[in-house]
Backbone as ProteinMPNN parsed JSONL, in Angstrom:
{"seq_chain_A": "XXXXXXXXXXXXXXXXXXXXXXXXXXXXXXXXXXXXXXXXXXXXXXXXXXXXXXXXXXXXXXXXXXXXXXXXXXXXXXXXXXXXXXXXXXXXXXXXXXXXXXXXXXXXXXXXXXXXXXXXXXXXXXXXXXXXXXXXXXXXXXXX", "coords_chain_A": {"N_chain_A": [[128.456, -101.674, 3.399], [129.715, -103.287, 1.806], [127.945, -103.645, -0.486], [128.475, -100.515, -0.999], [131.066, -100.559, -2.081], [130.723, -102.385, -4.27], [129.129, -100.835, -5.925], [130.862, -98.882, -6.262], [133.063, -100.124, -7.873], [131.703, -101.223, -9.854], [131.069, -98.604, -11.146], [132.987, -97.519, -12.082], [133.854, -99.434, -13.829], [132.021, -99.138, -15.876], [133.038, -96.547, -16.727], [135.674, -96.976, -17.417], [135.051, -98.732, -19.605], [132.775, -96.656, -21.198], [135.22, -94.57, -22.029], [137.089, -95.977, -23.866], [135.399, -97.108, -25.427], [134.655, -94.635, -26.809], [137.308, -93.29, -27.397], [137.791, -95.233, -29.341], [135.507, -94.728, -31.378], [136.05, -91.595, -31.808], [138.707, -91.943, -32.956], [137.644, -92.896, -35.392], [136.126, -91.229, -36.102], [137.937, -89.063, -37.031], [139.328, -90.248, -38.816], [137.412, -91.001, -40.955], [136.354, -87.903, -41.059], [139.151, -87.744, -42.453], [139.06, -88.735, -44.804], [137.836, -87.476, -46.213], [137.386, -85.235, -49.424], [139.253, -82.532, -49.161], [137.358, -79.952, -49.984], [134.841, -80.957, -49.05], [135.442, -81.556, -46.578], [136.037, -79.334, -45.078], [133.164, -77.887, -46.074], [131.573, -79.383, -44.267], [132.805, -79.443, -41.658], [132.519, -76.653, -41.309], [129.646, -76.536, -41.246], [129.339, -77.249, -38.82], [130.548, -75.421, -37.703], [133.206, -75.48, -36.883], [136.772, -75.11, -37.077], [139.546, -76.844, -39.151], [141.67, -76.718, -37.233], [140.608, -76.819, -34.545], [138.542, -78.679, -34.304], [140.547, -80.919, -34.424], [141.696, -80.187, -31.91], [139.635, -80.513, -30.228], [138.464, -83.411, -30.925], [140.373, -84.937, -29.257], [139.613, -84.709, -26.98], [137.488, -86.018, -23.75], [134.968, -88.027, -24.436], [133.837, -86.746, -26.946], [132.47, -88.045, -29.082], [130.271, -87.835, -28.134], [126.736, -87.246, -28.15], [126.319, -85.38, -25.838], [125.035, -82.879, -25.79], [121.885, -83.1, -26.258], [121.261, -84.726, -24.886], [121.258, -83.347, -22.491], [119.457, -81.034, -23.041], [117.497, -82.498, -23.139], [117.402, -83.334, -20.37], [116.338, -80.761, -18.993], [114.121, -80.971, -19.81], [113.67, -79.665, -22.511], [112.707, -80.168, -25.94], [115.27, -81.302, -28.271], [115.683, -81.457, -31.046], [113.302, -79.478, -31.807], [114.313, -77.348, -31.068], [116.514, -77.153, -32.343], [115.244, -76.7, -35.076], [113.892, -74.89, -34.854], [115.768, -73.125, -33.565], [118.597, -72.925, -34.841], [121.089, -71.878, -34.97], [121.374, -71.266, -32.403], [121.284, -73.497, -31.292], [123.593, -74.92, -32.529], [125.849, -72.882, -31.896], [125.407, -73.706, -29.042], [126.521, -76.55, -29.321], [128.68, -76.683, -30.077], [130.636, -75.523, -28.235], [129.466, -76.983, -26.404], [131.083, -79.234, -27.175], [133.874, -78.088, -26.966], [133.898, -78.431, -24.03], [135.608, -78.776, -21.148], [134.482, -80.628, -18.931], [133.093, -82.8, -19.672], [133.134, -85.68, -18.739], [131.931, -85.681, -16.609], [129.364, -84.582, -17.247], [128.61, -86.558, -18.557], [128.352, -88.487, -17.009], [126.29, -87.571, -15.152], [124.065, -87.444, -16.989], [123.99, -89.84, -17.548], [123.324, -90.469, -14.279], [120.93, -88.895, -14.124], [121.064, -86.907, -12.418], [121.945, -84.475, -13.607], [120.348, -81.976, -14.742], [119.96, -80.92, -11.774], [122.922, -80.377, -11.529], [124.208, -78.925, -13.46], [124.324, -76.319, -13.223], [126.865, -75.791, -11.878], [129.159, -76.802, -13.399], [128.758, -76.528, -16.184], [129.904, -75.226, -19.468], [127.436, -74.274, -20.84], [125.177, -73.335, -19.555], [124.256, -71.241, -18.632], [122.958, -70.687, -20.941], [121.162, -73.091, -20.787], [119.757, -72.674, -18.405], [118.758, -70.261, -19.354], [116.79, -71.575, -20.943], [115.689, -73.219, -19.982], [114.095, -71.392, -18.37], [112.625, -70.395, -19.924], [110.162, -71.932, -20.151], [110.164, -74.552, -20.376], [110.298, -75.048, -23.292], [111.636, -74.189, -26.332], [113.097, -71.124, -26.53], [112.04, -67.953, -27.4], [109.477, -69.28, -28.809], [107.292, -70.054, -31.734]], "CA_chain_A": [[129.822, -101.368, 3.018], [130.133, -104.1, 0.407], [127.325, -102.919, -1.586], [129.146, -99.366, -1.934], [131.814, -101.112, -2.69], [130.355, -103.081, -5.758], [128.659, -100.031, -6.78], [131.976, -98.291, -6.652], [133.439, -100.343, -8.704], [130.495, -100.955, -11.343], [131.188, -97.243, -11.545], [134.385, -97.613, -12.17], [134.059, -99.95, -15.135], [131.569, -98.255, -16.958], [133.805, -95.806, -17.168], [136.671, -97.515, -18.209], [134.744, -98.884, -21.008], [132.875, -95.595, -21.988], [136.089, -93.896, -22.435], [137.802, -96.981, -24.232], [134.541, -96.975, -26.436], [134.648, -93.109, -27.044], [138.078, -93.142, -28.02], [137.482, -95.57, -30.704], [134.654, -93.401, -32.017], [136.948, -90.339, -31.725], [139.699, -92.307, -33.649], [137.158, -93.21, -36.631], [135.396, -90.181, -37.003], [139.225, -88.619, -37.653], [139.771, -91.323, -40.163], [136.065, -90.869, -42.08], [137.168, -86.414, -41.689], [140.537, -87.475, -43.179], [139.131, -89.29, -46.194], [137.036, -86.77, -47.725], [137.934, -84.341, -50.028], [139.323, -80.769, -48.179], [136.956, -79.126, -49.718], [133.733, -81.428, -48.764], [135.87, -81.728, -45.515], [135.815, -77.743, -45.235], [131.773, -77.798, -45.935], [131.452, -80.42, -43.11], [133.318, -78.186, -40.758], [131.772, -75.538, -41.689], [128.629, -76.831, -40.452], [129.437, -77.895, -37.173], [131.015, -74.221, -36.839], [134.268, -75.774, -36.444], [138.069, -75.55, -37.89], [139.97, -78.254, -38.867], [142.11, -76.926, -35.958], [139.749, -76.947, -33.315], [138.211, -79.906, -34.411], [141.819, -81.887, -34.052], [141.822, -80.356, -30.214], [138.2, -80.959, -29.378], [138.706, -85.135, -30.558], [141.413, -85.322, -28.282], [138.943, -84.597, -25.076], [136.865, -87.299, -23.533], [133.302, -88.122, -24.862], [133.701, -85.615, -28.527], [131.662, -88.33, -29.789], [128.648, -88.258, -27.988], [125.637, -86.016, -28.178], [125.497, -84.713, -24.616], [123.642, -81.446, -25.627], [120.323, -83.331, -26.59], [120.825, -85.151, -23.311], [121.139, -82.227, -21.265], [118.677, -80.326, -23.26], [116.234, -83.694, -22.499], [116.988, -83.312, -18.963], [116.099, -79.815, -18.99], [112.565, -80.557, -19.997], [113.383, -79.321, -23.799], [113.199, -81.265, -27.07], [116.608, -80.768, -28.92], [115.246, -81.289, -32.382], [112.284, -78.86, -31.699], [115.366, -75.671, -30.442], [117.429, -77.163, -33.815], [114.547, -76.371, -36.095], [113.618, -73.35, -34.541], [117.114, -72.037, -33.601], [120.028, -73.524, -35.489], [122.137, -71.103, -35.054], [121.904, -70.719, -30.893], [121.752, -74.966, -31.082], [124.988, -74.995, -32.91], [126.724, -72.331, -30.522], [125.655, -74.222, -28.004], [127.228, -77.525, -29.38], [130.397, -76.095, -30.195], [130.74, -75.016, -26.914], [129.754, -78.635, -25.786], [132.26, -80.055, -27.642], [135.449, -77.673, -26.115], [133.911, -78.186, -22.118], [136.737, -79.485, -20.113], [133.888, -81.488, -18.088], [132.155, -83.532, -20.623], [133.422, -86.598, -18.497], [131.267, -85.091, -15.371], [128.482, -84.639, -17.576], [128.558, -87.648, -19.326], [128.174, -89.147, -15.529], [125.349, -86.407, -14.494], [123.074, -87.563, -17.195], [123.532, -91.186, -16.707], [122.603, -91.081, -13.267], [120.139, -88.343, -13.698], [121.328, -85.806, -11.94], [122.675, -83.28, -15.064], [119.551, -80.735, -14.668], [120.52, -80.308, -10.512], [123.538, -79.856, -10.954], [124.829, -78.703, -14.319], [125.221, -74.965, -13.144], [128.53, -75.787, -10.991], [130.34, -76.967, -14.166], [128.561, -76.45, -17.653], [129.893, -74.005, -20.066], [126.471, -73.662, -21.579], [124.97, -73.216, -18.254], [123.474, -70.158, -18.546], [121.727, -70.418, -21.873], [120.293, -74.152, -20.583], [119.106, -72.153, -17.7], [117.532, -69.409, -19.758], [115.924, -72.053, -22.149], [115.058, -73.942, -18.99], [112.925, -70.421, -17.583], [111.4, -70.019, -21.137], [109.031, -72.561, -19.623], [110.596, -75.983, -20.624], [109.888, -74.779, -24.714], [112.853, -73.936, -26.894], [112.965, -69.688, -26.262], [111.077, -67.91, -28.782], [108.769, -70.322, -29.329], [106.033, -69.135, -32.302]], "C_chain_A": [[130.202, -102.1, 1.736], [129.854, -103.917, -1.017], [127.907, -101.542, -2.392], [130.53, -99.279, -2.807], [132.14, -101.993, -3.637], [130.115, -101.835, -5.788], [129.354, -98.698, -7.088], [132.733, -98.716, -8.157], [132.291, -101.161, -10.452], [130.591, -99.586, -11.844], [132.741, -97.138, -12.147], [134.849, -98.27, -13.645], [133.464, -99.411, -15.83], [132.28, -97.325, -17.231], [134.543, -95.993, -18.169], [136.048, -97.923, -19.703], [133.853, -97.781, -21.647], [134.021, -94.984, -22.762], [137.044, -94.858, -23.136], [136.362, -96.712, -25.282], [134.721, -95.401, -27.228], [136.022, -93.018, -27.717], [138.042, -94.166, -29.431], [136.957, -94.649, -31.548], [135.383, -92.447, -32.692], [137.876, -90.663, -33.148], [139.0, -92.644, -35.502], [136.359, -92.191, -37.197], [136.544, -89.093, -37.886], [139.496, -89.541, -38.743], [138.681, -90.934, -41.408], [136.484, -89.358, -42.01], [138.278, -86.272, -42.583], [140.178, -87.635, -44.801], [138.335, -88.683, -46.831], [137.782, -85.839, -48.234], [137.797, -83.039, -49.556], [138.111, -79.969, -49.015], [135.264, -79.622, -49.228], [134.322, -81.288, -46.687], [135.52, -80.051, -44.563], [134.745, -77.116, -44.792], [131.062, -77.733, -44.139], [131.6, -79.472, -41.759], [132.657, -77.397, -40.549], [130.199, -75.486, -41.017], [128.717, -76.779, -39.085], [129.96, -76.423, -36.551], [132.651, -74.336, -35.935], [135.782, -75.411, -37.016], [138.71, -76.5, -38.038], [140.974, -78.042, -37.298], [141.648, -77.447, -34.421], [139.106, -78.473, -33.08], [139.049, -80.964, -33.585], [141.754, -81.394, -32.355], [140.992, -80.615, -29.51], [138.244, -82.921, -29.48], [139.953, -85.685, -29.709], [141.395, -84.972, -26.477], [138.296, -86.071, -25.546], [135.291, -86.638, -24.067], [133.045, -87.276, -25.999], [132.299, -85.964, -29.041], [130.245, -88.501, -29.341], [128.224, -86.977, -27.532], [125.226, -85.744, -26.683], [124.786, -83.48, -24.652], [122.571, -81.526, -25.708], [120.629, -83.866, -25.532], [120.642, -83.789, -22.613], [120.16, -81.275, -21.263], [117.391, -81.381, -22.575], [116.365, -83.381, -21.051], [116.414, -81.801, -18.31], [114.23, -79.786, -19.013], [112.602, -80.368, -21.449], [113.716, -80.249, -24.721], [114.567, -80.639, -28.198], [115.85, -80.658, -30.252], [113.91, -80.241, -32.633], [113.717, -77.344, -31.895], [115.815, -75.703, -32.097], [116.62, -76.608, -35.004], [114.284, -74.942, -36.316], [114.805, -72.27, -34.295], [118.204, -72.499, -33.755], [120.786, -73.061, -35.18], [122.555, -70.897, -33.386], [122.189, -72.442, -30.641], [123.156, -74.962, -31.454], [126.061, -74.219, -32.216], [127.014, -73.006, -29.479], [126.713, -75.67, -28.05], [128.59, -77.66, -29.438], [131.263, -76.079, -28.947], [130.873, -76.04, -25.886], [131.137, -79.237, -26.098], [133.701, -79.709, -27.371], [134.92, -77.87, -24.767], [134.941, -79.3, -22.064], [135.953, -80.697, -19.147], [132.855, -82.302, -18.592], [132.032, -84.748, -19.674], [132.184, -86.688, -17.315], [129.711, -84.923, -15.706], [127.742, -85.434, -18.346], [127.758, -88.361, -18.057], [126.489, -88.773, -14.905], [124.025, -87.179, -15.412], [122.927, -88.865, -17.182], [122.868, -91.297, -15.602], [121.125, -90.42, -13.129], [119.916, -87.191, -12.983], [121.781, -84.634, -12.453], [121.42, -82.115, -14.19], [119.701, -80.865, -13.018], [121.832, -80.027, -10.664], [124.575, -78.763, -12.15], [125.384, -77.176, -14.26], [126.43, -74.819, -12.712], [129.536, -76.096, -12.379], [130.282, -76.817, -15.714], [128.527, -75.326, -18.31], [128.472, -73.468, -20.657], [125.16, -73.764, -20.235], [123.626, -72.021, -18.306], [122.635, -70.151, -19.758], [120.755, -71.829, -21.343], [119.318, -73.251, -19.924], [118.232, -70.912, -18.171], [116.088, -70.338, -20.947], [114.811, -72.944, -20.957], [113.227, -73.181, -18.653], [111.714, -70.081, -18.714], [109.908, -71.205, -21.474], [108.955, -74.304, -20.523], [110.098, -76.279, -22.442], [111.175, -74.104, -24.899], [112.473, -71.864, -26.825], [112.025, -69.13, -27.572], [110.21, -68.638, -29.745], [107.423, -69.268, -30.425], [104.798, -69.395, -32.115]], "O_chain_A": [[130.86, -101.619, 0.813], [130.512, -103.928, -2.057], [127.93, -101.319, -3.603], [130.953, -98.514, -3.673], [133.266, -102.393, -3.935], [131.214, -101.305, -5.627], [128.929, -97.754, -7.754], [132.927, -98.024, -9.157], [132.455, -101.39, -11.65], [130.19, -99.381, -12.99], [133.16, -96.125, -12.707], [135.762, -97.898, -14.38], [134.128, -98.939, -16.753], [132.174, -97.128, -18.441], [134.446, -95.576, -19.324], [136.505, -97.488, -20.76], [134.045, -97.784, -22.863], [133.923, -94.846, -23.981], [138.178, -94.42, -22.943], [136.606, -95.78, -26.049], [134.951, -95.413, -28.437], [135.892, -92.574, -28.857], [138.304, -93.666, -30.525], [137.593, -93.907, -32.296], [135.425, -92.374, -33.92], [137.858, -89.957, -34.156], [139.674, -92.624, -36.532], [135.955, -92.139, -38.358], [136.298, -88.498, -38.935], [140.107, -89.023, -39.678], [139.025, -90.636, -42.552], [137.158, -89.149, -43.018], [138.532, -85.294, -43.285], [140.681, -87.028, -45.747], [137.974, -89.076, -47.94], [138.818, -85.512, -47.655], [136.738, -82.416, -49.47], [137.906, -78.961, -48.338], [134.457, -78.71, -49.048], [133.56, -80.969, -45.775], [134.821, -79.914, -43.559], [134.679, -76.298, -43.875], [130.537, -76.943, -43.354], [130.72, -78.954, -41.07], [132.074, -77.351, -39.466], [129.731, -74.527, -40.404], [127.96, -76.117, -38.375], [129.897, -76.151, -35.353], [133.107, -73.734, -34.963], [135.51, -75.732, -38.173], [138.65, -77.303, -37.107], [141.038, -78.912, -36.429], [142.159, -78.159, -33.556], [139.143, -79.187, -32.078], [138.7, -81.628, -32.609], [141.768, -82.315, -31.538], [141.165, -80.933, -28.333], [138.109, -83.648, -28.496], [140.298, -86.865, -29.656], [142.146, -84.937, -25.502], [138.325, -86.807, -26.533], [134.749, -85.533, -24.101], [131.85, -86.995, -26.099], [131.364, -85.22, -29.336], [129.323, -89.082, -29.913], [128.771, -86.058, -26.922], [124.06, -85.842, -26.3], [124.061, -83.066, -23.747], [121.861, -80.56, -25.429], [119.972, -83.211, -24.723], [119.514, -83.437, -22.265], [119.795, -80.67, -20.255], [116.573, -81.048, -21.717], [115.3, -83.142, -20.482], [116.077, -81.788, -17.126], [113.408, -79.016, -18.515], [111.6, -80.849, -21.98], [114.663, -81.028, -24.61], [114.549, -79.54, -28.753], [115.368, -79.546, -30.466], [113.494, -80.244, -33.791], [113.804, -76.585, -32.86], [115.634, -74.8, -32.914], [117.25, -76.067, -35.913], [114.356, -74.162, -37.266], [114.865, -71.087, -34.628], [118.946, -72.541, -32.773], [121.692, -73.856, -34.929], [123.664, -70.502, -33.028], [123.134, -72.776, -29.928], [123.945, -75.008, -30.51], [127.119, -74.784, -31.938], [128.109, -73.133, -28.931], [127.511, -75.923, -27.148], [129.384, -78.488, -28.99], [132.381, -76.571, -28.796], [131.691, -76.182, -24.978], [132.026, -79.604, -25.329], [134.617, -80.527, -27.444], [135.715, -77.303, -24.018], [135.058, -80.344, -22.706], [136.632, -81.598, -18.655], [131.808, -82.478, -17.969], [130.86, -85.114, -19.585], [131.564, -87.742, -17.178], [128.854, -85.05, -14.831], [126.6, -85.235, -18.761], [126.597, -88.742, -18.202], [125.727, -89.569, -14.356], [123.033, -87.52, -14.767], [121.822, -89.285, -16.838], [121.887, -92.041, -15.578], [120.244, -90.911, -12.422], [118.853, -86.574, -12.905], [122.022, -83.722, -11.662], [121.711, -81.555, -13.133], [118.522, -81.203, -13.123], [122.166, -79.231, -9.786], [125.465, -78.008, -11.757], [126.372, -76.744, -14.853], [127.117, -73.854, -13.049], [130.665, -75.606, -12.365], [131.263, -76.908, -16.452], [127.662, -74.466, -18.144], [128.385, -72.272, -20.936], [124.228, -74.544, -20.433], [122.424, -72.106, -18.052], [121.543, -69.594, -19.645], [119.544, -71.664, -21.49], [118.257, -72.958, -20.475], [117.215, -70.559, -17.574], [115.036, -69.946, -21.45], [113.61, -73.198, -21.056], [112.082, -73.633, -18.633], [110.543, -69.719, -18.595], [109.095, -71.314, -22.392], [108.024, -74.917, -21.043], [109.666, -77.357, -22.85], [111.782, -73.545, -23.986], [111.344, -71.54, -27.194], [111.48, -69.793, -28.454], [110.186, -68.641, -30.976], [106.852, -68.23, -30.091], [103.934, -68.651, -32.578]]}, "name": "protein", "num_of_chains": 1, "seq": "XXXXXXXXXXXXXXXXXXXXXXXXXXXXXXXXXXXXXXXXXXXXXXXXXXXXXXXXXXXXXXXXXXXXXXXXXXXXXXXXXXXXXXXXXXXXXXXXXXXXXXXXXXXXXXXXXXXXXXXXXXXXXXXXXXXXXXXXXXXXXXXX"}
């Protein structure tokens, strides 16, 4: 009983300080977007497949700043920088996509403990392409 009750609250703080770390992050990557010039700012954007609108509502979820799509792709079995080379364009969908889920916080959790690839179909918008990149035999799809 005691034990689940430390390892409640060890759960409990990591939290607190992820999301106390993360909002920093959040708060300085809006500061380094603010200070370039709109139209390098624009570029930038542009890359990521973002607007400045969207942008401003996606850093105002939990975890913006961290790369859970190469985790989740890692727990999948696939190498992220292998899909990115080979498919930029379905990587970057997919990140986009990361970056508006409502359950980043859940999946932030999932691949800490290890558990992301069991359970990520119940709550991950990119769900269904993991799972088709998953069946394409733990290789980024169209592999040459």
């Amino acid at each position: 009983m005691l034990g689940h009750l430390i390892g409640e609250m060890r759960l409990l703080w990591s939290s607190a300080t992820a999301w106390a770390y993360d909002r920093s992050r959040r708060m300085e990557t809006l500061r380094e977007l603010q200070a370039l010039d709109p139209h390098e700012r624009t570029r930038v954007l542009g890359d990521l497949g973002l607007s400045q609108t969207e942008l401003g509502a996606a850093l105002h979820g939990p975890f913006v700043t961290r790369d859970l799509l190469s985790g989740a792709l890692r727990a999948i079995g696939t190498d992220p920088d292998l899909l990115r080379a080979r498919h930029g364009g379905r990587e970057r969908d997919m990140r986009r996509v990361c970056v508006e889920c409502p359950a980043r916080g859940r999946c932030r959790r999932d691949l800490a403990t290890g558990d992301f690839a069991r359970r990520y179909r119940h709550y991950c918008l990119n769900a269904d392409s993991l799972a088709e990149i998953a069946r394409a035999g733990r290789a980024p799809i169209g592999r040459a």
